[in-house]
TORVOMAR-407555 format. One record per residue (C-alpha): residue number from 1; residue in three letters; z, y, x. Coordinates in Angstrom, 2 decimals. Layout:
BEGIN
i/aa/c3/c2/c1
NUM/ALA/Z/Y/X
...
// end
This chain:
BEGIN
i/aa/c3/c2/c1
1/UNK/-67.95/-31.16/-16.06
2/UNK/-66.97/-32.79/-12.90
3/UNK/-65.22/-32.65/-9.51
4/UNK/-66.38/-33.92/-5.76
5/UNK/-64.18/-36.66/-5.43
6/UNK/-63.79/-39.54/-2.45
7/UNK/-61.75/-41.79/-0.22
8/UNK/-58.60/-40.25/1.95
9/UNK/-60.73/-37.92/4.25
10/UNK/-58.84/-39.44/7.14
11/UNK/-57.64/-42.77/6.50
12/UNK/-58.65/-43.86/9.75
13/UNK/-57.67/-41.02/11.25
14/UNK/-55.00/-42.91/13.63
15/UNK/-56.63/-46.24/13.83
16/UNK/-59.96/-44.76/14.45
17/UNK/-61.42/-46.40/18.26
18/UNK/-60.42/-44.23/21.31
19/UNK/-63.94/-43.10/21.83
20/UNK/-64.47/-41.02/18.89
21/UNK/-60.96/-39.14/18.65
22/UNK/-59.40/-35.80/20.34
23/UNK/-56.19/-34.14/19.09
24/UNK/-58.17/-30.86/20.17
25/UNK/-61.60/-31.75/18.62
26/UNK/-61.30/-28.94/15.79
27/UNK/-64.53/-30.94/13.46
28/UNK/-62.69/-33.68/12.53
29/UNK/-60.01/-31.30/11.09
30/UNK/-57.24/-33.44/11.43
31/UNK/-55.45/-34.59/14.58
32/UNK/-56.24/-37.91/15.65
33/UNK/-55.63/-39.11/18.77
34/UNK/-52.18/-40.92/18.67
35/UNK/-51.32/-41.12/22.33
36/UNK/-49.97/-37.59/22.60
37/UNK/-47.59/-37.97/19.13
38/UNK/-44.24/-38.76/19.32
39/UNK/-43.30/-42.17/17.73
40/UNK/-41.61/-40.93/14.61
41/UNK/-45.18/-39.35/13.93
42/UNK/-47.17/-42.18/14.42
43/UNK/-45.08/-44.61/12.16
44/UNK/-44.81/-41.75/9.46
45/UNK/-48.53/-41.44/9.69
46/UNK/-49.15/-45.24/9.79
47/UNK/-47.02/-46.01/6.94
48/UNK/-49.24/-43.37/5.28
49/UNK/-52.56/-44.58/6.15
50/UNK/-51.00/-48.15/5.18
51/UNK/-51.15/-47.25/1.45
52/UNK/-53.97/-45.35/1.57
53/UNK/-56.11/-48.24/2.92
54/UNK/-54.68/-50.61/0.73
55/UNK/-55.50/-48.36/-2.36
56/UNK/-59.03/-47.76/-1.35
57/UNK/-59.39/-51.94/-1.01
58/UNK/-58.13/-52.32/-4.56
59/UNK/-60.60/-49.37/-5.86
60/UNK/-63.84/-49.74/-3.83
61/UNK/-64.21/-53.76/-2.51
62/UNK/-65.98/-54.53/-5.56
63/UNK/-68.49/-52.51/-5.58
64/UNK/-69.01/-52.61/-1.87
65/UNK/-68.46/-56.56/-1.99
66/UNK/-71.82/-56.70/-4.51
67/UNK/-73.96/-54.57/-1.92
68/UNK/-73.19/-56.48/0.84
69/UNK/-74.22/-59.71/-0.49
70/UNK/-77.93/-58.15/-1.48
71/UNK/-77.92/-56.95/1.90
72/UNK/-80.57/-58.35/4.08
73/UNK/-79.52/-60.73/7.03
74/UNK/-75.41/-60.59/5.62
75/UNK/-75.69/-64.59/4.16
76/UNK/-77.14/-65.36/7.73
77/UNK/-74.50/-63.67/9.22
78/UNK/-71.61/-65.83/11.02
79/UNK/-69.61/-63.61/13.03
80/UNK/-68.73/-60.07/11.59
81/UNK/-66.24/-57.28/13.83
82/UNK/-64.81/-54.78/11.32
83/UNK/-64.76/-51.17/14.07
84/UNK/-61.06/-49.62/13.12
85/UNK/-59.99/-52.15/10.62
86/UNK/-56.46/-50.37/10.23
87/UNK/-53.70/-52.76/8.36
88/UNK/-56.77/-55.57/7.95
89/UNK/-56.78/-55.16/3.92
90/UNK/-60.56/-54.42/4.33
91/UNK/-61.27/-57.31/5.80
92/UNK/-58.94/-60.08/4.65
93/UNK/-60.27/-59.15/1.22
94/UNK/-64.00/-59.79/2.35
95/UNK/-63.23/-63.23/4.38
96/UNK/-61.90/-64.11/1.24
97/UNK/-65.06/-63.23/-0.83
98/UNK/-67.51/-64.69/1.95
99/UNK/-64.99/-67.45/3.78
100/UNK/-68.03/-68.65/5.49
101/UNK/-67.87/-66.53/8.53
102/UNK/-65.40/-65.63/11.07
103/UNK/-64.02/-62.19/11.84
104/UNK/-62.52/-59.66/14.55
105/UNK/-61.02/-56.51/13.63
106/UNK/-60.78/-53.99/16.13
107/UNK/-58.30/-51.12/16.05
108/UNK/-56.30/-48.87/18.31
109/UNK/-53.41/-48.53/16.32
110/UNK/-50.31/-50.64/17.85
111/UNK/-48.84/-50.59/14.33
112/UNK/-51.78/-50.75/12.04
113/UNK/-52.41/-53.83/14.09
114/UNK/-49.19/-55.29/13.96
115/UNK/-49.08/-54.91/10.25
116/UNK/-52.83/-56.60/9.88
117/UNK/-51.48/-59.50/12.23
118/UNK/-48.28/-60.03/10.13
119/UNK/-49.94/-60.01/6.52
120/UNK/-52.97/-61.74/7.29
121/UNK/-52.23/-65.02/9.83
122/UNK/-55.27/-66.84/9.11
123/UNK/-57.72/-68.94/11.24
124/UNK/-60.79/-66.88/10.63
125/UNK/-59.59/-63.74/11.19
126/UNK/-58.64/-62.20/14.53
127/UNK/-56.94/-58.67/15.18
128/UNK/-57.54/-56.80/18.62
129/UNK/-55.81/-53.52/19.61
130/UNK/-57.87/-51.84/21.45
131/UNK/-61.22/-49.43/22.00
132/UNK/-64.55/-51.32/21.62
133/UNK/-65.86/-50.25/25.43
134/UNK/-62.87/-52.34/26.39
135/UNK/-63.94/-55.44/24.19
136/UNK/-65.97/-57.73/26.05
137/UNK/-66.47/-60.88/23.09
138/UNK/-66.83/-64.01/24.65
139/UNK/-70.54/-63.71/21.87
140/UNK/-71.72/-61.53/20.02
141/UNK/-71.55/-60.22/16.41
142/UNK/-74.22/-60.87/13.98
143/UNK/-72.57/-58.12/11.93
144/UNK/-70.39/-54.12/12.52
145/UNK/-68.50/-53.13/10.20
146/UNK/-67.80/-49.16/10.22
147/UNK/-65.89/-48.33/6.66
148/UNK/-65.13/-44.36/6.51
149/UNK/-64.93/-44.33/10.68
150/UNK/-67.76/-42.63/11.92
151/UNK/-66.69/-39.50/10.26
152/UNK/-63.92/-39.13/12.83
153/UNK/-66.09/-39.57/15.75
154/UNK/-66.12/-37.14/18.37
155/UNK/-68.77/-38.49/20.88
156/UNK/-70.52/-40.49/18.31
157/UNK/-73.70/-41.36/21.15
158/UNK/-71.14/-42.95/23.58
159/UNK/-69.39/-44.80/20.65
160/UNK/-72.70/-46.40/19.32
161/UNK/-73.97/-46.86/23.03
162/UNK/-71.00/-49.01/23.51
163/UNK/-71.38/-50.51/20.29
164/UNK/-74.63/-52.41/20.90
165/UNK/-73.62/-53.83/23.75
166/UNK/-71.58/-56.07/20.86
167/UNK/-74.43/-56.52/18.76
168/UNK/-77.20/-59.49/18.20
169/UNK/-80.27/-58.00/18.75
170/UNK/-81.05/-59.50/15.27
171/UNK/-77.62/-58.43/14.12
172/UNK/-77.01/-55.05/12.22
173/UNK/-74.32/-52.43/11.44
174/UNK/-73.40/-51.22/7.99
175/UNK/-71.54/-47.92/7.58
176/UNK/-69.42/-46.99/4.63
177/UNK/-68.75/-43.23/4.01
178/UNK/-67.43/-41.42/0.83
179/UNK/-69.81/-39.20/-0.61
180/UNK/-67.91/-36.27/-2.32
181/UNK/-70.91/-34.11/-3.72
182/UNK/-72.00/-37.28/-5.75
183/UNK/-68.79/-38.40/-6.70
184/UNK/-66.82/-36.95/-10.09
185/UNK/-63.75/-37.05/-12.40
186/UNK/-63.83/-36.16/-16.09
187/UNK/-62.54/-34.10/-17.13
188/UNK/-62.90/-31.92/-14.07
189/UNK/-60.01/-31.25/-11.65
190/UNK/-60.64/-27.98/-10.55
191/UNK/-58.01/-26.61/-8.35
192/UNK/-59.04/-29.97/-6.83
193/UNK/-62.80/-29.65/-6.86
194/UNK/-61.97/-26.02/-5.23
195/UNK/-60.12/-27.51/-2.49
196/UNK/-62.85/-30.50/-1.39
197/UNK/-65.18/-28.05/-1.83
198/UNK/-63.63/-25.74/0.85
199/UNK/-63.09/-28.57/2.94
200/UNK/-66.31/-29.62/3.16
201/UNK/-67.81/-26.24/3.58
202/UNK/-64.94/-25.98/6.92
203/UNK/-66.54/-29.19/7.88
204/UNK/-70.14/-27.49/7.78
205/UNK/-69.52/-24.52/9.69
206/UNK/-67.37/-26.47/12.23
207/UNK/-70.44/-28.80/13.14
208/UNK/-68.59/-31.96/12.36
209/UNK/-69.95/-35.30/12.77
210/UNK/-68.81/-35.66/8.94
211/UNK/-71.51/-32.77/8.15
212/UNK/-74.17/-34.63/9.80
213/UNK/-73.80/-37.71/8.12
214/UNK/-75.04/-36.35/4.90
215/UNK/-78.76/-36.03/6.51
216/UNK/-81.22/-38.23/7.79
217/UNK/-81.89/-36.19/10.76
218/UNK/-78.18/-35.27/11.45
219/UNK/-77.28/-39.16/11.37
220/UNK/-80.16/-39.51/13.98
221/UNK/-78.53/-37.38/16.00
222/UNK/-75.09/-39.40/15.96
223/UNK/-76.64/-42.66/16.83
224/UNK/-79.04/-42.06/19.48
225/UNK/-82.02/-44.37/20.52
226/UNK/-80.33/-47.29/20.75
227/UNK/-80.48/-47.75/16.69
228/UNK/-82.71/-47.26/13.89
229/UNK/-81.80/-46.53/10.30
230/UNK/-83.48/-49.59/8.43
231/UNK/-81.77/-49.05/4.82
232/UNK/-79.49/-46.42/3.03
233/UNK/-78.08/-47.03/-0.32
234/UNK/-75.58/-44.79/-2.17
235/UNK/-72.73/-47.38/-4.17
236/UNK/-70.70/-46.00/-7.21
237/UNK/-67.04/-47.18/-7.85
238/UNK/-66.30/-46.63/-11.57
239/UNK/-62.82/-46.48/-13.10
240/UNK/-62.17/-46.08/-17.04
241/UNK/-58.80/-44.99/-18.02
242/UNK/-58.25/-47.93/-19.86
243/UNK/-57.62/-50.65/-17.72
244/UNK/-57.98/-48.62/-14.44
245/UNK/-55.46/-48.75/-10.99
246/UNK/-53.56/-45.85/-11.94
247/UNK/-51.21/-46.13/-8.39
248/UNK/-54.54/-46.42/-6.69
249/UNK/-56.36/-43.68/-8.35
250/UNK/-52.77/-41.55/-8.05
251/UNK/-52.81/-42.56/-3.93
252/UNK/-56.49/-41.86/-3.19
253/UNK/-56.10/-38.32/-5.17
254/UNK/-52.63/-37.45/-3.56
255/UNK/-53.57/-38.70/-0.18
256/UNK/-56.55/-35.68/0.29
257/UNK/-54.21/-33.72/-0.46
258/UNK/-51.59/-34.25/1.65
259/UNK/-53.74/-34.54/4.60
260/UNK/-55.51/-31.75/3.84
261/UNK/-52.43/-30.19/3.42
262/UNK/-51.00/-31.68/6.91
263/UNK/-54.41/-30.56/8.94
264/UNK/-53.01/-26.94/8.83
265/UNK/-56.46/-25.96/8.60
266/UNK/-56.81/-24.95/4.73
267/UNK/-54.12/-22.50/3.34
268/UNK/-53.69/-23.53/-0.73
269/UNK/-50.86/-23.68/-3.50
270/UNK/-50.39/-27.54/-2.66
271/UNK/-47.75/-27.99/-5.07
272/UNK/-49.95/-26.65/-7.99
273/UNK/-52.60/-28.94/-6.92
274/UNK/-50.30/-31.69/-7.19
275/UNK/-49.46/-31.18/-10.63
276/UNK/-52.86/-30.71/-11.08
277/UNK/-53.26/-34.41/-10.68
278/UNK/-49.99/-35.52/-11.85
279/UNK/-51.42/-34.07/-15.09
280/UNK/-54.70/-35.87/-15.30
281/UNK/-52.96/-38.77/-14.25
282/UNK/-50.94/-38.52/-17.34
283/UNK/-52.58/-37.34/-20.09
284/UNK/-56.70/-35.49/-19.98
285/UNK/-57.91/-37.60/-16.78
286/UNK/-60.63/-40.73/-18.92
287/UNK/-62.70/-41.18/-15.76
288/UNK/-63.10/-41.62/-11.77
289/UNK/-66.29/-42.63/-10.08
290/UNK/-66.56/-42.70/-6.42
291/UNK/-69.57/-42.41/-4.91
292/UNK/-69.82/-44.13/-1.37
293/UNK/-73.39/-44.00/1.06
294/UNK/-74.01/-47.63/2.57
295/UNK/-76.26/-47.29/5.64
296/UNK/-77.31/-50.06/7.70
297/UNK/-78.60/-49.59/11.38
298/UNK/-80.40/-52.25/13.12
299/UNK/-81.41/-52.34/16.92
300/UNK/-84.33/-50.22/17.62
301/UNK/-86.24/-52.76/19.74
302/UNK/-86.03/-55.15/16.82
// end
């Protein structure tokens, strides 16, 4: 048997753009706007989403790497922005694989940023802080990136409405999202399983931009009239025990939990969940695959 298993459910939580965040917006389940934290917060929660990002980079670029370069228009592409780029990991690691472009990353996250800028000082890379309805590119970008961001999105129609005014009109957006219903461990965690589960059925009944990603007519809804879904592939990230990122595997697995856990929302014997893993980890885990959905929007005048 397996379990639902994905990416951090809010990696981007803090570095997610302005537009699309609200410490009282109860769908995205976590708190995310960072303004209203205290400091100590924000660099706990930074440091956090620092490993997290980094561990989901080492486990998923791979696979995501290969779908980009069969993706329509991507070898044309010259300039790509990467939409809440967090510590920059993401996209370092694909300027590296395609150095024949230039890229922008785009966060609101002073200290995200600041660690992108300090790991990554490179000529074809460029880190903003700040919302994308402030950016104003002196051209625009053949190519979005949107990796396990629009999830978080509170008022997703102003966010893509704002988002083509950065966009080619041949250009194109791809967006990255975990998939947890297609995803699986063996053998099954299933205090684990239990808690995604719950999560995602919180998600449903809360009418959260996550839920309506999982539907063509729900993702409609998010991106308005302004786009038009052209392509949507679903990408698998396998992992064998031997030879596998244990730290990575141990980081994407503990990091639900604990911001699950932090959320408030979702009462559950944490500490037995955690041992859960720790166990699996150790000894009876032989296999991870996480399943991602790749969907590519393209102007809908094009």
């Amino acid at each position: 048997m397996a379990t639902s298993i994905a990416s951090s459910p809010d990696a981007h939580a803090l570095s997610v753009v302005k537009s699309g965040a609200d410490i009282h917006d109860h769908s995205s389940l976590v708190p995310q706007t960072i303004s209203v934290m205290s400091n100590s917060f924000v660099d706990h929660r930074s440091t956090i989403w620092n490993d997290l990002l980094s561990s989901q980079v080492a486990l998923f670029a791979e696979a995501e790497f290969q779908h980009l370069e069969n993706l329509p228009g991507w070898k044309e592409a010259h300039s790509v922005a990467d939409i809440g780029c967090g510590n920059g990991d993401y996209i370092a690691h694909v300027a590296n694989t395609f150095p024949e472009k230039s890229y922008v990353g785009f966060d609101t996250s002073d200290k995200l940023v600041s660690i992108a800028r300090q790991k990554f000082d490179q000529d074809d890379i460029i880190f903003h802080c700040m919302d994308i309805q402030d950016a104003s590119p002196h051209s625009l970008f053949d190519c979005a990136i949107l990796r396990f961001v629009v999830q978080h999105l509170q008022n997703p129609l102003d966010f893509f409405g704002s988002l083509r005014k950065l966009i080619h009109p041949n250009g194109f957006v791809v967006i990255i999202e975990p998939n947890l219903e297609a995803s699986s461990s063996t053998p099954e965690l299933k205090n684990f399983n239990a808690l995604i589960k719950a999560y995602e059925a919180l998600a449903k009944n809360l009418g959260s931009t996550r839920a309506k990603l999982k539907d063509h007519n729900g993702l409609h809804q998010l991106i308005g009239n302004s786009w038009q879904i052209s392509n949507v592939e679903q990408i698998h990230s396998t992992h064998c025990r031997e030879g596998w990122n244990k730290t990575g595997v141990a980081q994407i697995l503990n990091g639900w939990v604990n911001i699950i856990e932090a959320s408030q929302y979702l009462a559950w014997d944490y500490s037995s969940l955690r041992m859960e893993i720790e166990d699996w980890l150790n000894s009876s885990g032989q296999q991870i695959d996480i399943a991602l959905n790749a969907t590519t929007l393209r102007a809908a005048n094009h």
